[in-house]
DRENROKOL-479863 format. One record per residue (C-alpha): chain; residue in one letter; x, z, y; residue number from 1. Coordinates in nm, 3 decimals, decimal comma. Example, Ala and Ser with C-alpha at 12.3 -4.5 7.8 and 13.67 -1.06 7.14 Angstrom:
R   c   r         x         z         y     k
R   A   a     1,230     0,780    -0,450     1
R   A   s     1,367     0,714    -0,106     2
end
This chain:
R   c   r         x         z         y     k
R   A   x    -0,937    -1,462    -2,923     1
R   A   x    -0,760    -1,690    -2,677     2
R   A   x    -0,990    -1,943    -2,431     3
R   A   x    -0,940    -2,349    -2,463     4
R   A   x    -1,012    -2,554    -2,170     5
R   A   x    -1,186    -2,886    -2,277     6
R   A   x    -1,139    -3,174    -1,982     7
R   A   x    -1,269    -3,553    -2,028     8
R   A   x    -1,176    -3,842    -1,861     9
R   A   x    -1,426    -3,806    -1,610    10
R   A   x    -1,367    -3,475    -1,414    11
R   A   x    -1,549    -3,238    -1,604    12
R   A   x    -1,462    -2,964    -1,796    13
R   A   x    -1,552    -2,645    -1,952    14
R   A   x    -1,350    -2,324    -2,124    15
R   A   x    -1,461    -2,214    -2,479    16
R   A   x    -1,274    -1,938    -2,744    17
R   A   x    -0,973    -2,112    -2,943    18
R   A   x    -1,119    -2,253    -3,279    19
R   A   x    -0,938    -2,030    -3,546    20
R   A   x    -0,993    -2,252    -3,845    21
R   A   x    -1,226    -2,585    -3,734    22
R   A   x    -1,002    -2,958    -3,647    23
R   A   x    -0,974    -3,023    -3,293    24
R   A   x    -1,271    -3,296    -3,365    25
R   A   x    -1,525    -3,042    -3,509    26
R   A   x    -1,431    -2,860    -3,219    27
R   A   x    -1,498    -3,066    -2,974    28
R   A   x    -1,828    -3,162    -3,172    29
R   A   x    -1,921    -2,808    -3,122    30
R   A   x    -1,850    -2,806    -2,719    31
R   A   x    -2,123    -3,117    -2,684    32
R   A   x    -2,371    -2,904    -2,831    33
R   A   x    -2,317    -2,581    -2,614    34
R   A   x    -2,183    -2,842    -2,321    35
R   A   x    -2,525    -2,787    -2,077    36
R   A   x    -2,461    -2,430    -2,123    37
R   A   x    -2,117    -2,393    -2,058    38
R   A   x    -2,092    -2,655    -1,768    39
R   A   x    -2,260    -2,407    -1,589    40
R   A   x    -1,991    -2,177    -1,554    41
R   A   x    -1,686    -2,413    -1,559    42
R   A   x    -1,599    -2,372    -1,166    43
R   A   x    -1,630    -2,016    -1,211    44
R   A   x    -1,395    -1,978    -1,543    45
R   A   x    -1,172    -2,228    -1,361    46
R   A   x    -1,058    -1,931    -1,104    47
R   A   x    -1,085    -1,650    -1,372    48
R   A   x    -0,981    -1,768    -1,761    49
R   A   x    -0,644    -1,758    -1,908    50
R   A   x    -0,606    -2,045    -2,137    51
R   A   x    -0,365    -2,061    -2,405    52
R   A   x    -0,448    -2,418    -2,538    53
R   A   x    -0,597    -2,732    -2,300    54
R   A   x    -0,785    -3,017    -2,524    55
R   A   x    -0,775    -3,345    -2,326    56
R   A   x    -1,061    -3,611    -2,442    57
R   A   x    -1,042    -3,959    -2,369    58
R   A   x    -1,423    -3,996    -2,334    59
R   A   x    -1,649    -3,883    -2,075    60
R   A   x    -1,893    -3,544    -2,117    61
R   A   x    -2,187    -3,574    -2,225    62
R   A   x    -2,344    -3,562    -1,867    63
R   A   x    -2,120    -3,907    -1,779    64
R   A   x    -2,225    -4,120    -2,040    65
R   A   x    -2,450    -4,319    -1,834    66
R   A   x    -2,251    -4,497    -1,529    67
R   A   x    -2,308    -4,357    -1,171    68
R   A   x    -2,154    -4,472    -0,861    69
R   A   x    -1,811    -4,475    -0,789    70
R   A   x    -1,772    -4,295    -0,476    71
R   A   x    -1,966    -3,994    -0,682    72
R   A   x    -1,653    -3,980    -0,921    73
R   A   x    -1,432    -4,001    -0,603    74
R   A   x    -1,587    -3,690    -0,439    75
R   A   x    -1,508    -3,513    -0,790    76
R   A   x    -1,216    -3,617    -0,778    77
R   A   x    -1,113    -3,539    -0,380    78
R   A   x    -1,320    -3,166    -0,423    79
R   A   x    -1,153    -3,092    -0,747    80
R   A   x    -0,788    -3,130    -0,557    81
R   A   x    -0,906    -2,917    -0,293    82
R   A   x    -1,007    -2,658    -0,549    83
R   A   x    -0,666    -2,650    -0,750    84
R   A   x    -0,491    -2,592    -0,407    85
R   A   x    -0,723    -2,310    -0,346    86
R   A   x    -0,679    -2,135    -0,621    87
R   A   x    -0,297    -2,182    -0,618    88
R   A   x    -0,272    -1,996    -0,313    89
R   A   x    -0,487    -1,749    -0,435    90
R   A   x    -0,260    -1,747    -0,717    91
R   A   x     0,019    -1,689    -0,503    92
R   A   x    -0,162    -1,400    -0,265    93
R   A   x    -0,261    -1,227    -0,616    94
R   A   x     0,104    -1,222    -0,718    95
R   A   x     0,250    -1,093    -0,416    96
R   A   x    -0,018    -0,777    -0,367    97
R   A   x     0,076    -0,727    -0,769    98
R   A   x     0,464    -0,698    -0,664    99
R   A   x     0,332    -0,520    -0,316   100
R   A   x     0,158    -0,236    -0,515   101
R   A   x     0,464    -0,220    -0,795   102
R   A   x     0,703    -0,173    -0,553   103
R   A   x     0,485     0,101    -0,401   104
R   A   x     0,485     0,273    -0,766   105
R   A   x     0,728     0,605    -0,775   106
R   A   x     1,021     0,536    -0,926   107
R   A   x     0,925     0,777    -1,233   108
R   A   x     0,626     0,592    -1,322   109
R   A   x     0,826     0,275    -1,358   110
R   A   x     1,064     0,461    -1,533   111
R   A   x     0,826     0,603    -1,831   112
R   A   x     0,781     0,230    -1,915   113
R   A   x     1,130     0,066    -1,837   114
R   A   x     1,119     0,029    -2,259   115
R   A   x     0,766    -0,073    -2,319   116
R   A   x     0,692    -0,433    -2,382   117
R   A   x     0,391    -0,499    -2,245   118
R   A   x     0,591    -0,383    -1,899   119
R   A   x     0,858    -0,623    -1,975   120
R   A   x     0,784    -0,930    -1,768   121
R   A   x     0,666    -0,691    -1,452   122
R   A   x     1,055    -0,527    -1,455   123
R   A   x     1,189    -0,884    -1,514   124
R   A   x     0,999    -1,019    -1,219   125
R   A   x     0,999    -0,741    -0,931   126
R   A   x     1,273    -0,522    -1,067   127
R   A   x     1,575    -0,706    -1,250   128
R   A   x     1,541    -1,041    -1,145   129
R   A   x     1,756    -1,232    -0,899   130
R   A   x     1,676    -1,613    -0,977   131
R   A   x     1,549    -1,774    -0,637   132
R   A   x     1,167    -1,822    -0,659   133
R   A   x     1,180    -2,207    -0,631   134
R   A   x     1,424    -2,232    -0,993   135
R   A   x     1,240    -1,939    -1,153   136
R   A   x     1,057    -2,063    -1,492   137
R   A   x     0,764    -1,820    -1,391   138
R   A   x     0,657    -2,000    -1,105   139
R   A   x     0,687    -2,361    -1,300   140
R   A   x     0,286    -2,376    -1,319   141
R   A   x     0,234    -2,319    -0,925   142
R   A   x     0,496    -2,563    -0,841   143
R   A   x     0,350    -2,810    -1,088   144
R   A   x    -0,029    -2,787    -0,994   145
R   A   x     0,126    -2,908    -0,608   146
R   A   x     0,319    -3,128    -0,785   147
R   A   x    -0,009    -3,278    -0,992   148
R   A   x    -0,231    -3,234    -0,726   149
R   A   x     0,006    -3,403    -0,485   150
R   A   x    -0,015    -3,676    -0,739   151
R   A   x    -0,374    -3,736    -0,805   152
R   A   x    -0,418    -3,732    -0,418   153
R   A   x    -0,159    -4,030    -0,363   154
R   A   x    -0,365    -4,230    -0,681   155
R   A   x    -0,667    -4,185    -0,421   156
R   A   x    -0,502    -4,312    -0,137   157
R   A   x    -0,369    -4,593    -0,254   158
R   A   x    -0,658    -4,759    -0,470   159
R   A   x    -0,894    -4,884    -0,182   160
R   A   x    -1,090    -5,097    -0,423   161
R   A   x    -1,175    -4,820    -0,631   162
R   A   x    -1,340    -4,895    -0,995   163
R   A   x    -1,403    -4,582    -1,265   164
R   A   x    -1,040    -4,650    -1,420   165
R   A   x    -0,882    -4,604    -1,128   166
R   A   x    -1,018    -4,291    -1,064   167
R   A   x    -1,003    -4,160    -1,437   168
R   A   x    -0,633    -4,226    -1,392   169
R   A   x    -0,636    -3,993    -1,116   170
R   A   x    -0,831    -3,732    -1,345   171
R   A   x    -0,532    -3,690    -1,568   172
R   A   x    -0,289    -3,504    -1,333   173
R   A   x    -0,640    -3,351    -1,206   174
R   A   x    -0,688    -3,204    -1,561   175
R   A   x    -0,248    -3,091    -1,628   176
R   A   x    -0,334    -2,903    -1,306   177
R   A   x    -0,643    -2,739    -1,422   178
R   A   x    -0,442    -2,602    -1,790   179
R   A   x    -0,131    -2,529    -1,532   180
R   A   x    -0,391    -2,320    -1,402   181
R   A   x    -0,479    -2,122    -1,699   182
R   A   x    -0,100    -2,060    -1,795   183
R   A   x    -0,067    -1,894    -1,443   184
R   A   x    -0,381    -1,657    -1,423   185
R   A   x    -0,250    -1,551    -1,825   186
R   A   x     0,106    -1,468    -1,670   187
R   A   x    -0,053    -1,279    -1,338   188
R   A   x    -0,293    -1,131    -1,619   189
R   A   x     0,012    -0,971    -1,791   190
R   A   x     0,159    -0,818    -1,416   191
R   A   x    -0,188    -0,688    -1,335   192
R   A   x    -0,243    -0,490    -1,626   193
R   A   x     0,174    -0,379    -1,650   194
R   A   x     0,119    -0,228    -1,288   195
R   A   x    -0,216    -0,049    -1,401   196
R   A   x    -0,081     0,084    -1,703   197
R   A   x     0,234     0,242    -1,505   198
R   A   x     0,024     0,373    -1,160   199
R   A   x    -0,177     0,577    -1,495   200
R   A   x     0,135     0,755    -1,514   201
R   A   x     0,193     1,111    -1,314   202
R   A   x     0,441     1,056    -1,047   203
R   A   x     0,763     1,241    -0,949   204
R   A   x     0,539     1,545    -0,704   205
R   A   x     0,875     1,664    -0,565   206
R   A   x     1,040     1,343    -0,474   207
R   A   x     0,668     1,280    -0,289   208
R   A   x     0,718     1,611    -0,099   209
R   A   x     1,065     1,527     0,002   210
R   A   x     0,961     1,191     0,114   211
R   A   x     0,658     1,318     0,383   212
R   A   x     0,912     1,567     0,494   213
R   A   x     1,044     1,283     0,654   214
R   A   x     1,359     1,284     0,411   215
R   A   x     1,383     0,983     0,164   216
R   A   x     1,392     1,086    -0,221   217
R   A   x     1,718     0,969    -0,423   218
R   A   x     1,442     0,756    -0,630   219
R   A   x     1,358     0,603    -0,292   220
R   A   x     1,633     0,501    -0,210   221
R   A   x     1,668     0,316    -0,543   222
R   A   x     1,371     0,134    -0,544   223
R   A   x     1,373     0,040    -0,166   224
R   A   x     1,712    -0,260    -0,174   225
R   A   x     1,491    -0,335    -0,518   226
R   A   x     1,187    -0,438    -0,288   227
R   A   x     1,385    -0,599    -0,018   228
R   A   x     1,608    -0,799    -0,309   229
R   A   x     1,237    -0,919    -0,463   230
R   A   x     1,100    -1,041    -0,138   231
R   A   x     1,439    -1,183    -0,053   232
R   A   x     1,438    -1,389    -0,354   233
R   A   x     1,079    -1,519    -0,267   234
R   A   x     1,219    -1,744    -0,002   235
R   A   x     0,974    -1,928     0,165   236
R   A   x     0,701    -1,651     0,086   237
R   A   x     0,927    -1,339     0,200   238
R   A   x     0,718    -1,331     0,487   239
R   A   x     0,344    -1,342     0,348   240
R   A   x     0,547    -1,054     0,050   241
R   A   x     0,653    -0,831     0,370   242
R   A   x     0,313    -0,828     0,526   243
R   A   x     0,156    -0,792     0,189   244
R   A   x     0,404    -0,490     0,161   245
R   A   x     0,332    -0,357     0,499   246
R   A   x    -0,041    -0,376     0,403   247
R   A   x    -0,021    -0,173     0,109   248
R   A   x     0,207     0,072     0,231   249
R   A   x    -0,069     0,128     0,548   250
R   A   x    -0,338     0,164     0,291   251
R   A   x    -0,099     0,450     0,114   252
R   A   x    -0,059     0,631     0,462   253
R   A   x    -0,407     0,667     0,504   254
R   A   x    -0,501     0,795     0,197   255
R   A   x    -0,295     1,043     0,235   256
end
């Protein structure tokens, strides 16, 4: 069962399962009750859940239905921008160690899944692909949470006689962010457990031999314009993707 992320119009949120068969009003009738429970761990599920569905209320939660002071709904608001941009880097460092430690996969283990579905999008992204990072639909949801965020923060700036509308206004690209979120950690979810599924596999144990004796394999020197033709195509992150590389390369060295 898939995880909804509930927001309201005053900064709060929380994840809960999907409803399978209940409106989106009994639903959210349901979320009150468990609210006090749930609110607990909403920073937490923030950085962790894949959401498939994001319910946006027009009301506040249940904790905001008596007024408080404004500059208490501002510091929501400025600490939950700081947040998003957090976790969209870490987004972005969890991506490039999954492409790091795909790329450092022998070329046999990608090969005994080059056909199997739930492998698809990890050959699409590190292996096939050539679109430029900044026009590839994958990375839509980290360039729109800077985007949102980017947003939200201007909305800030600019109202200097802040009341609870302006700052709910701010809350709404606050909240996109948030479910842009969820859509990203589901898609790095799918990479994560591709690249598990294939390093499971037994690799080629004569192209490693050939490789320590200081002579590349023929499989290595397939897969090696692959990983330079990935990080070249990350543009402004080849960098941080050749020192994430380099990093998990070392770690292979000294294992051995």
């Amino acid at each position: 069962m898939g995880v909804t992320l509930i927001t309201w119009s005053c900064g709060h949120f929380v994840h809960q399962k999907s409803p399978t068969y209940r409106t989106e009003a009994q639903f959210l009738d349901g979320v009150t009750e468990d609210y006090w429970f749930l609110c607990e761990f909403a920073e937490k599920d923030l950085a962790n859940k894949a959401t498939e569905h994001h319910i946006a209320s027009p009301d506040n939660c249940p904790k905001c239905q008596e007024p408080t002071r404004v500059g208490v709904w501002h510091f929501r608001a400025t600490d939950a921008i700081e947040v998003l941009r957090n976790l969209q880097q870490g987004c972005k460092t969890c991506y490039l160690e999954i492409g790091a430690n795909y790329h450092h996969l022998d070329f046999s283990q990608k090969a005994r899944y080059a056909y199997d579905k739930r492998c698809a999008t990890a050959h699409a992204q590190f292996w096939i692909s050539q679109v430029p990072r900044s026009t590839d639909p994958f990375f839509a949801p980290i360039t729109n949470i800077s985007r949102l965020c980017d947003e939200a923060q201007r909305m800030l700036d600019t109202n200097y006689n802040e009341t609870h509308e302006d700052i709910k206004a701010a809350f709404v690209p606050i909240n996109k962010a948030r479910a842009e979120l969820g859509q990203i950690i589901t898609s790095l979810n799918e990479l994560l457990f591709a690249v598990h599924l294939m390093e499971g596999a037994p690799a080629n144990q004569k192209g490693e031999v050939r490789w320590h004796s200081g002579f590349p394999s023929r499989e290595a020197m397939i897969c090696i314009p692959k990983a330079i033709a990935w990080m070249e195509r990350m543009e402004d992150w080849q960098g941080q993707a050749l020192d994430t590389l380099r990093e998990v390369l070392s770690k292979a060295i000294q294992r051995c």
